[in-house]
Backbone as JSON Lines, residues from 0, in Angstrom:
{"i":0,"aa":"X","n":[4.57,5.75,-0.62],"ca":[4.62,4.44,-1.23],"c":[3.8,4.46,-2.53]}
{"i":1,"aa":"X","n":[4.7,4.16,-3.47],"ca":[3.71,3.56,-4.82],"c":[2.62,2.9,-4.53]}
{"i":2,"aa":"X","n":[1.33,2.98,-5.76],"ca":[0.0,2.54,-5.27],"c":[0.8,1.1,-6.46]}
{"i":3,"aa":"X","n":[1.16,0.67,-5.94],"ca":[1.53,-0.75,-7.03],"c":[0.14,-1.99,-6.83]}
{"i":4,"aa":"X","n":[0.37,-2.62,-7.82],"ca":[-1.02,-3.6,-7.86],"c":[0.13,-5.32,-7.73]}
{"i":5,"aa":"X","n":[-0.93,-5.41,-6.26],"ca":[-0.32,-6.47,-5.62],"c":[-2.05,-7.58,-5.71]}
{"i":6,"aa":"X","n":[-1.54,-9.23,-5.88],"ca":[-1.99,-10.21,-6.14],"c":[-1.5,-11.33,-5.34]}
{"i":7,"aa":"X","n":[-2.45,-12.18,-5.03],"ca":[-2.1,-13.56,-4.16],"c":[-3.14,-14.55,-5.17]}
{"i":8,"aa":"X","n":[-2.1,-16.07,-5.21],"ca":[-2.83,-16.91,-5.85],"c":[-3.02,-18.33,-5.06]}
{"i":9,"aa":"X","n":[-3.0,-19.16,-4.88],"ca":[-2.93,-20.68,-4.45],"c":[-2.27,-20.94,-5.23]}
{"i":10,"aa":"X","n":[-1.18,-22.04,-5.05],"ca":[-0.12,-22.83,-6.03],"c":[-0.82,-24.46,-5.48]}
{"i":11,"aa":"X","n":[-0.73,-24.97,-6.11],"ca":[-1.23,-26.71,-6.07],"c":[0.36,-26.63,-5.86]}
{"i":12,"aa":"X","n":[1.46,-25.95,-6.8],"ca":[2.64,-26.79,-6.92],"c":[3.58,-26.81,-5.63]}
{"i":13,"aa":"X","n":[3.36,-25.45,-4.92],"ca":[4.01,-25.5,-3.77],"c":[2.96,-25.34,-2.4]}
{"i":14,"aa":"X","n":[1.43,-25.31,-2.55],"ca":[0.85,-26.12,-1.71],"c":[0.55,-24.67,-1.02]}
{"i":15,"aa":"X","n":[0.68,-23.98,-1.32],"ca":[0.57,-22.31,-0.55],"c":[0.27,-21.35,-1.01]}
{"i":16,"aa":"X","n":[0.03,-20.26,-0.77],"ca":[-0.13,-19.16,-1.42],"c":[1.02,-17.76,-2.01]}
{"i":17,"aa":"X","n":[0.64,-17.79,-3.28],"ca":[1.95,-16.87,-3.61],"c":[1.12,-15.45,-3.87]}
{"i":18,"aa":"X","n":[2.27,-15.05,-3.78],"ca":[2.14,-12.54,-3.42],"c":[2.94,-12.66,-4.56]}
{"i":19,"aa":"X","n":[2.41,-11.58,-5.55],"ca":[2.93,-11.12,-6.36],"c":[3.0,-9.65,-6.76]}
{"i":20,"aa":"X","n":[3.65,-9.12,-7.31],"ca":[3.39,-7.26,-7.34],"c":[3.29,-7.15,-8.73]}
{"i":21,"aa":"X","n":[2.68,-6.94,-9.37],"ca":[2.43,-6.97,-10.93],"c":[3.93,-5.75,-11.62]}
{"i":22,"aa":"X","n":[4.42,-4.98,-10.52],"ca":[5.16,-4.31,-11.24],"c":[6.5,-4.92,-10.77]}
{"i":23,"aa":"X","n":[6.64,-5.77,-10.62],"ca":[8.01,-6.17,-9.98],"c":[7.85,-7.75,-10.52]}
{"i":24,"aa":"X","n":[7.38,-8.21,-11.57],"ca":[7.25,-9.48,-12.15],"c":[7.93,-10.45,-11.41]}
{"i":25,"aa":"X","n":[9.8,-10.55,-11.36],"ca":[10.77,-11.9,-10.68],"c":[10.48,-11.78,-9.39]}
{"i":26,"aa":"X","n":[9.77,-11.09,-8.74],"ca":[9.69,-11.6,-7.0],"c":[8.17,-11.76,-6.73]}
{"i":27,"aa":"X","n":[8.43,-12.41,-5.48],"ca":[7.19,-13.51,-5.18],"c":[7.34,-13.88,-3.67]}
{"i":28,"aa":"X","n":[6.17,-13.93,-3.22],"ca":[6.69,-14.79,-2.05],"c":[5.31,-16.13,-1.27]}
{"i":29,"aa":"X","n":[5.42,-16.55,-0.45],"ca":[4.58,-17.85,0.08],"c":[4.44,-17.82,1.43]}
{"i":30,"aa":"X","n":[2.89,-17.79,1.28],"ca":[2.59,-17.84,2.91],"c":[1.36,-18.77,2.89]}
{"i":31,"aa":"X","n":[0.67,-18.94,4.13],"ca":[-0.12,-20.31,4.07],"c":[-1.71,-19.85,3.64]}
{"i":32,"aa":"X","n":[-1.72,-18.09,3.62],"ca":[-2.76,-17.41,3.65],"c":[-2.74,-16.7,2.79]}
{"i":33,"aa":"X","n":[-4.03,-16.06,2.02],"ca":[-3.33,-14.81,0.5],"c":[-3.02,-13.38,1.51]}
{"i":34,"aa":"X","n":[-3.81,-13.14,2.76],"ca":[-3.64,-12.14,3.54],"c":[-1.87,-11.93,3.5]}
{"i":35,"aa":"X","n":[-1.28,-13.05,4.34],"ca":[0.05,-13.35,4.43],"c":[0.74,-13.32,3.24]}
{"i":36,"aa":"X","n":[0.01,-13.83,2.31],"ca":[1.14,-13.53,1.05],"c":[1.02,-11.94,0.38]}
{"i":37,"aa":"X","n":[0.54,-11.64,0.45],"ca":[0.15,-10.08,0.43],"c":[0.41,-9.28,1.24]}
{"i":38,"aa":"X","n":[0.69,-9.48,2.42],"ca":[1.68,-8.94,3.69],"c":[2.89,-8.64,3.24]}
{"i":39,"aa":"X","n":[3.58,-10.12,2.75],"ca":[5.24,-10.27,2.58],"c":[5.58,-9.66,1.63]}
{"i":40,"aa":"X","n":[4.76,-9.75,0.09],"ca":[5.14,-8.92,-0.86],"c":[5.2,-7.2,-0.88]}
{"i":41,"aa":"X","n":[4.26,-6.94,-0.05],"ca":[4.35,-5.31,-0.12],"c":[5.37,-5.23,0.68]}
{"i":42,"aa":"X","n":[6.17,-6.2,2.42],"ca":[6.89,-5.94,2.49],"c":[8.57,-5.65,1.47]}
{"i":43,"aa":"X","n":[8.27,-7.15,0.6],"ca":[9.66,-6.78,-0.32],"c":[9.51,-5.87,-1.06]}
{"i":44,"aa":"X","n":[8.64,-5.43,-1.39],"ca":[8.35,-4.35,-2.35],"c":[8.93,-2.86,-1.67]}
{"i":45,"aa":"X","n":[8.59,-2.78,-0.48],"ca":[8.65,-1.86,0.12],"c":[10.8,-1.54,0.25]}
{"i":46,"aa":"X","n":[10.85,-2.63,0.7],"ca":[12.75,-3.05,1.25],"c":[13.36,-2.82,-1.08]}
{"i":47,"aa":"X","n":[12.61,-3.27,-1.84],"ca":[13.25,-2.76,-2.9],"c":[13.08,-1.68,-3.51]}
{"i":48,"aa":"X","n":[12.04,-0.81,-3.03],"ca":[11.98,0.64,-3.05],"c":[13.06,1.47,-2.33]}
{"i":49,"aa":"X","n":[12.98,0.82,-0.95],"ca":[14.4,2.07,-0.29],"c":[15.71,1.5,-1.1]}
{"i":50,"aa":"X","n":[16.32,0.54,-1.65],"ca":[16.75,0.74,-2.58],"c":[17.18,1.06,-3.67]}
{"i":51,"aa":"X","n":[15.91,1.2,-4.26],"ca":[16.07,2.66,-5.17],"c":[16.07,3.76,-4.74]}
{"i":52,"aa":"X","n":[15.86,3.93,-3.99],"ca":[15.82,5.63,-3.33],"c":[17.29,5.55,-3.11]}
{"i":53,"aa":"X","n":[17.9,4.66,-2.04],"ca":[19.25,4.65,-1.86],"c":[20.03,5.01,-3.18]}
{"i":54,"aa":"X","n":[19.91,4.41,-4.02],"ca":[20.69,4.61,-5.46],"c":[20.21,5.49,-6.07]}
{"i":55,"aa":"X","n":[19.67,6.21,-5.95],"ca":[18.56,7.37,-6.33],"c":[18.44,7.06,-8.19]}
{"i":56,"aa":"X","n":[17.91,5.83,-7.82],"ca":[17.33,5.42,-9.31],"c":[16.07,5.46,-9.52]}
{"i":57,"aa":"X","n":[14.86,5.48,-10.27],"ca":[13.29,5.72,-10.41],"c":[12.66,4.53,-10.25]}
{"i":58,"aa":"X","n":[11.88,3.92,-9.52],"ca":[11.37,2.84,-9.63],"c":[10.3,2.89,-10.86]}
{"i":59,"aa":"X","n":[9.93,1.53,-11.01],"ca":[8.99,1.12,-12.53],"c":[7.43,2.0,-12.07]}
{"i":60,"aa":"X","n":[7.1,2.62,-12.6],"ca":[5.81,3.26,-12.72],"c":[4.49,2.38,-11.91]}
{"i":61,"aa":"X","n":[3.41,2.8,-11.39],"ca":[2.31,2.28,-10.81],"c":[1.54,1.76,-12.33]}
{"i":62,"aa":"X","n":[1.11,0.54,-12.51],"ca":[0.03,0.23,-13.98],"c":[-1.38,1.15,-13.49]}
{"i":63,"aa":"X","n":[-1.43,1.36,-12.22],"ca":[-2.87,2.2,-11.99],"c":[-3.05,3.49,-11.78]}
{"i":64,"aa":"X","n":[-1.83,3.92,-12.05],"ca":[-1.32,5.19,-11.96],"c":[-1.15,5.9,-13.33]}
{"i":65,"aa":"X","n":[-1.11,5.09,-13.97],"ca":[-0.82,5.49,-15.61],"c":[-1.61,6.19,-16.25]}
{"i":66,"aa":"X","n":[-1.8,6.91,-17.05],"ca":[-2.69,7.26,-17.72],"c":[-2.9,6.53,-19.2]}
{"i":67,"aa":"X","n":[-4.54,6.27,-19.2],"ca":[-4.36,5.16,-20.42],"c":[-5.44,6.58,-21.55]}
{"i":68,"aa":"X","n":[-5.57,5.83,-22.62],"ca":[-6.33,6.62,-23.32],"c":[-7.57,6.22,-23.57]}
{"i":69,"aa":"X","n":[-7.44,4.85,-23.6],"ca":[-8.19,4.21,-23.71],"c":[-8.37,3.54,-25.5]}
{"i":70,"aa":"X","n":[-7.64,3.62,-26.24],"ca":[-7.16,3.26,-27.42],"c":[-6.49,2.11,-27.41]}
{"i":71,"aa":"X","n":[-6.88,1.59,-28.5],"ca":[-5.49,0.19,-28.65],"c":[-6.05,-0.54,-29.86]}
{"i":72,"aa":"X","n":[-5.24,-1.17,-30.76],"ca":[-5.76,-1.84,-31.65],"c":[-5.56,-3.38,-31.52]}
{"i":73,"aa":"X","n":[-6.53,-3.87,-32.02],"ca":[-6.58,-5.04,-32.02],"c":[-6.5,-6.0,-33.61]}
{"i":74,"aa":"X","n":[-5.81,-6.92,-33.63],"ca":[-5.57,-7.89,-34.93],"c":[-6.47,-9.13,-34.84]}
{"i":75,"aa":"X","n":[-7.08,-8.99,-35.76],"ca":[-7.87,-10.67,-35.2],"c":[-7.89,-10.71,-36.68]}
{"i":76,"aa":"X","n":[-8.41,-12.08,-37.16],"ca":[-9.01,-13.12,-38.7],"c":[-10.0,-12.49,-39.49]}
{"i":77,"aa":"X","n":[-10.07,-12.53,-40.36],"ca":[-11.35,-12.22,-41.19],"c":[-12.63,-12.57,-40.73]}
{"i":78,"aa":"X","n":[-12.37,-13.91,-40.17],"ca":[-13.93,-14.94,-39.99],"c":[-13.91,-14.29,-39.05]}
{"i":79,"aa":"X","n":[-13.56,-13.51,-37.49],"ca":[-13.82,-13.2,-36.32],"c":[-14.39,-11.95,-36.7]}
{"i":80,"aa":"X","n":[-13.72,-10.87,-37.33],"ca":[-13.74,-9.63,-37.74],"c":[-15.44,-9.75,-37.83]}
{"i":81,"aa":"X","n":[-15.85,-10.65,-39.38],"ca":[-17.23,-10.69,-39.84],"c":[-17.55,-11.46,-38.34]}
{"i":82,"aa":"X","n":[-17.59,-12.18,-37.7],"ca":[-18.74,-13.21,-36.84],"c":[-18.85,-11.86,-35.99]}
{"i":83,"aa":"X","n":[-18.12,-10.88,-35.52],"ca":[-18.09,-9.62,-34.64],"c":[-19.43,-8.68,-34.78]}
{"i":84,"aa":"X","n":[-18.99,-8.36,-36.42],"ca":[-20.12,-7.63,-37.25],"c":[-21.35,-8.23,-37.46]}
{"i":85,"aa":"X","n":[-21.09,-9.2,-37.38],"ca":[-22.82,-9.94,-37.56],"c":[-23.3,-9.44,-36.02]}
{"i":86,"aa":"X","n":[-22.41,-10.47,-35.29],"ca":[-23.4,-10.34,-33.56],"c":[-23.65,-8.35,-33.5]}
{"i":87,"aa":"X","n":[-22.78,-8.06,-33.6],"ca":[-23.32,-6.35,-33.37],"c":[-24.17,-5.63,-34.02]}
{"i":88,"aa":"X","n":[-24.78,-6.22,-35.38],"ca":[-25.55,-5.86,-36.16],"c":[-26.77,-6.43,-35.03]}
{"i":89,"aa":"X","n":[-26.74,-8.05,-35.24],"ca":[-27.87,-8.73,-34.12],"c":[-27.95,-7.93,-33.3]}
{"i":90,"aa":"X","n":[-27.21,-6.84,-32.34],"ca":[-27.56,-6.53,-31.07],"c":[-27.98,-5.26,-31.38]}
{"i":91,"aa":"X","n":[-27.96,-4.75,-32.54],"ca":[-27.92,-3.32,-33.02],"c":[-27.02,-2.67,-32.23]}
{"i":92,"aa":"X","n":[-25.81,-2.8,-32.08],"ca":[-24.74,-2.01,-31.65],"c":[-23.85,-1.93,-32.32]}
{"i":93,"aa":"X","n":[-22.79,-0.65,-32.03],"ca":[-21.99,-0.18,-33.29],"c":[-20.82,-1.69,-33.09]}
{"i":94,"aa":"X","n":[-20.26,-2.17,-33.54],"ca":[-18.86,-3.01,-33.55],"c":[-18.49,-2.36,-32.63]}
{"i":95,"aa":"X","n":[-17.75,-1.67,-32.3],"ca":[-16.81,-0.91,-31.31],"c":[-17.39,-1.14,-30.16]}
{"i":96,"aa":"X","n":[-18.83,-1.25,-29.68],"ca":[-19.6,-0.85,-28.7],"c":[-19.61,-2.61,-28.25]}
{"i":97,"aa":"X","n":[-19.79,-3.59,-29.27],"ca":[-20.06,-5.07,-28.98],"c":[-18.78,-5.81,-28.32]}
{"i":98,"aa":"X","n":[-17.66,-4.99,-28.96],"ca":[-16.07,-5.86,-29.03],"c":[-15.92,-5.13,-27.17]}
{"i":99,"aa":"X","n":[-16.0,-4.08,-26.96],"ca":[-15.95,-3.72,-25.51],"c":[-16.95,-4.05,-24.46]}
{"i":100,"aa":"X","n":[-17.86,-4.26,-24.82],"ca":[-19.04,-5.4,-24.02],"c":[-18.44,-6.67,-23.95]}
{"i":101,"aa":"X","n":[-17.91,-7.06,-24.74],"ca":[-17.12,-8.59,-24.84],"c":[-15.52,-8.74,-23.98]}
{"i":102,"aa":"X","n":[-15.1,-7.6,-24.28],"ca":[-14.02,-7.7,-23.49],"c":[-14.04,-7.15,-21.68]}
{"i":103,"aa":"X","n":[-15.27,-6.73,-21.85],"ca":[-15.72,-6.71,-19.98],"c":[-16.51,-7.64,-19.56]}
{"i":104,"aa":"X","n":[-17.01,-8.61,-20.89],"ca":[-17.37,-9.59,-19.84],"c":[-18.99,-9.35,-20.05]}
{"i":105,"aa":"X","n":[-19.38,-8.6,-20.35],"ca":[-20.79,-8.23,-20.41],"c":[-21.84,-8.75,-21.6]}
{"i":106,"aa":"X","n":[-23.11,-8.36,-21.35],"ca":[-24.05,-8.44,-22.5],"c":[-23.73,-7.06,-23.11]}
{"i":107,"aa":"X","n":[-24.88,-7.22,-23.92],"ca":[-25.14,-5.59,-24.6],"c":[-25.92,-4.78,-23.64]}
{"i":108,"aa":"X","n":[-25.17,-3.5,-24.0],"ca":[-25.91,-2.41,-22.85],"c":[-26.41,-1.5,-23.71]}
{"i":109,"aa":"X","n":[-27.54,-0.46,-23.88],"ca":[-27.83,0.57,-24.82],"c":[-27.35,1.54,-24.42]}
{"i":110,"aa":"X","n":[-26.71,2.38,-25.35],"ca":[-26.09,3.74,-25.05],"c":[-26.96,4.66,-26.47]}
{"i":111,"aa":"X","n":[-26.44,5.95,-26.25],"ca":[-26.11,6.88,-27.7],"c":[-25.21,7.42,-27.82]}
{"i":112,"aa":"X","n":[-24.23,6.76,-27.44],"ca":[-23.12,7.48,-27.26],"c":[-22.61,6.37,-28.09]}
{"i":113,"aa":"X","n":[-22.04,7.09,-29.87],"ca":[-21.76,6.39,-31.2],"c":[-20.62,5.66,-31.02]}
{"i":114,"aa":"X","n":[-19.53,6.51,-30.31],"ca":[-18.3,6.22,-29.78],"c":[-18.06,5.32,-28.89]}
{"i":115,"aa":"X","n":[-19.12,4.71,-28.03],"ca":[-19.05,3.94,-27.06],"c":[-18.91,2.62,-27.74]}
């Protein structure tokens, strides 16, 4: 079995909990529990896998399975770009090092590692 990345949320709209498989976006399912909704989805997940096998077609790749590089660029404003460079100057950290503290959620951490 694919290591696929499966999710349960609460819906206000249908009053229950929905299973979702991040690699299978249009299916979903509802149970009164996230346990239960996370039950049912790996079951469909599972019933649309032997389907592909049946058709001996490839199913969509694991997202945690992937290999990332860890690269990616990002577009942002002038004014963000500079307000970026200021706070990382404030923290004495390289830009690169502040914008990935920010996107985990974190403070500043000290490294020496330039690249970080």
């Amino acid at each position: 079995m694919k290591n696929y990345t499966y999710r349960a949320q609460w819906s206000m709209e249908s009053g229950d909990y929905v299973g979702v498989c991040l690699e299978f976006r249009m299916e979903e399912t509802h149970a009164p529990t996230a346990l239960e909704a996370i039950a049912k989805i790996t079951e469909r997940v599972a019933a649309i896998l032997e389907e592909y096998e049946v058709d001996d077609a490839d199913p969509p790749p694991s997202l945690t399975d992937r290999h990332y590089s860890g690269n990616f660029l990002v577009r942002t404003s002038s004014l963000l770009h500079s307000r970026l460079m200021v706070e990382s100057a404030e923290q004495g950290v390289s830009l690169n090092h502040w914008v990935v503290q920010k996107l985990a959620d974190r403070g500043p951490v000290a490294t020496t590692d330039p690249f970080f």
